[in-house]
N, C-alpha and C positions, 0 to 999 in steps of 0.2 A: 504494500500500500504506500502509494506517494501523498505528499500533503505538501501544499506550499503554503507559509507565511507571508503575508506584507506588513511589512513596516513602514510608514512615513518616516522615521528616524535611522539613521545609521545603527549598524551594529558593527563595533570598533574591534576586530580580532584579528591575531597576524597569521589566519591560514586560509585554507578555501574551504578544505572540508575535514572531515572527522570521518574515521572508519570504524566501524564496531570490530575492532580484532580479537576479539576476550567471547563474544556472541552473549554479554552475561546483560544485555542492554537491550529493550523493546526497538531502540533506536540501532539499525544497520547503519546508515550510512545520513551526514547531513552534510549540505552543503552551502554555502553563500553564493548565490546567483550573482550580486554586486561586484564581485570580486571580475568576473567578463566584463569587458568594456560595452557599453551599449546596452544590456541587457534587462537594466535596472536604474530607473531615473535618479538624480543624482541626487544623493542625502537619503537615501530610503535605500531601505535592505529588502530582501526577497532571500527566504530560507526555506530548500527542497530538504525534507524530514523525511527520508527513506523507511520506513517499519521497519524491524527484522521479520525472516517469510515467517518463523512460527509465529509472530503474533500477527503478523498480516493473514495466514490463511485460518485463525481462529476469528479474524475480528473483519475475515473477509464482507460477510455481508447487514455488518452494524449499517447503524442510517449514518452520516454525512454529520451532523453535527456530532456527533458520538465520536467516532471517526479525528476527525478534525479536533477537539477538544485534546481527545490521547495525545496526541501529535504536538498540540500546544503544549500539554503539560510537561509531558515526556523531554520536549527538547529546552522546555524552560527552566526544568530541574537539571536538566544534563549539561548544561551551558551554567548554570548555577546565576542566570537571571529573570530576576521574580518579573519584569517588564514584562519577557516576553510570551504572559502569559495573556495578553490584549492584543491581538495582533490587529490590524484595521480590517484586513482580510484576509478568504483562508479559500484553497480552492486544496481538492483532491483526485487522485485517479487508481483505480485496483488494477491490479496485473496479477488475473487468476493463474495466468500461466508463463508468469516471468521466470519461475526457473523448474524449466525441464527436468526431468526424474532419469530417465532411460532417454536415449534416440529415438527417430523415427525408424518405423520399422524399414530394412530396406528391400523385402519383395514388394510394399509399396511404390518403393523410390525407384526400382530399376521397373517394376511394371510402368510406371508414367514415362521415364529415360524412352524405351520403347517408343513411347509418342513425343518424342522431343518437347518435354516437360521437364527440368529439372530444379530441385529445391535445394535449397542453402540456407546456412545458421546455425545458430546454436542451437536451436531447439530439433534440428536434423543429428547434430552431434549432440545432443544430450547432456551437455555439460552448458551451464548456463556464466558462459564465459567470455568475452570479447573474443580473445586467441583461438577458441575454438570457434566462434563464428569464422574466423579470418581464415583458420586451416581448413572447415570446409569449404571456404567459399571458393578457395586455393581449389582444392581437390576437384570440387565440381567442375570449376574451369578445367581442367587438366582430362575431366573426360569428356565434355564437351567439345575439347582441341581434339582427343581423339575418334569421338563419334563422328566428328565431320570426313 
């Protein structure tokens, strides 16, 4: 589960983001949008509050204010500022299937290959990974150059 904050106010910190490396945090991943040039109007912060999956796929289908509340709180005590528990605004989005278990199956993948259809991604490689997006997308090129 993604959730964004808006702040009218700057949020003054020297990094871009925060990784949950311990998993002992509801919060995976946050980050400061501001910190991109352009992306965030000047003096006002924008914080994307990543869930970790296990509470994201327990709290997959709470309502939006539910939702967005955790997120506030969560990153207001993990930052250890009481402010940002007011955020001006708050938007979210679920990704029930952000990170794949297993691959896809491949007598799917080669029955579509057959019809010059072929699929790419992590969720084909089943590791829910940039690198493995990139090494399939690699590979599928590679039989693509050869199916021609």
């Amino acid at each position: 589960m993604t959730v964004v904050l808006g702040y009218e106010r700057g949020i003054d910190r020297p990094w871009y983001a925060l990784v949950n490396t311990d998993r002992e945090h509801d919060v995976g991943w946050l980050a400061r949008e501001e910190c991109k040039d352009g992306h965030v109007p000047a003096g006002e912060s924008l914080l994307v509050v990543q869930m970790a999956p296990d509470w994201s796929c327990e709290h997959y289908d709470d309502d939006a204010d539910t939702l967005c509340t955790a997120a506030v709180d969560a990153a207001a005590e993990l930052l250890d500022e009481p402010h940002l528990s007011d955020p001006d605004w708050t938007d979210h989005q679920g990704w029930r299937y952000a990170l794949p278990d297993d691959g896809a199956e491949t007598d799917l993948l080669d029955e579509a290959a057959a019809h010059d259809l072929y699929f790419t991604g992590d969720w084909v490689a089943g590791e829910a990974r940039l690198h493995a997006a990139l090494r399939d997308g690699l590979e599928t090129g590679e039989r693509l150059a050869a199916d021609i």
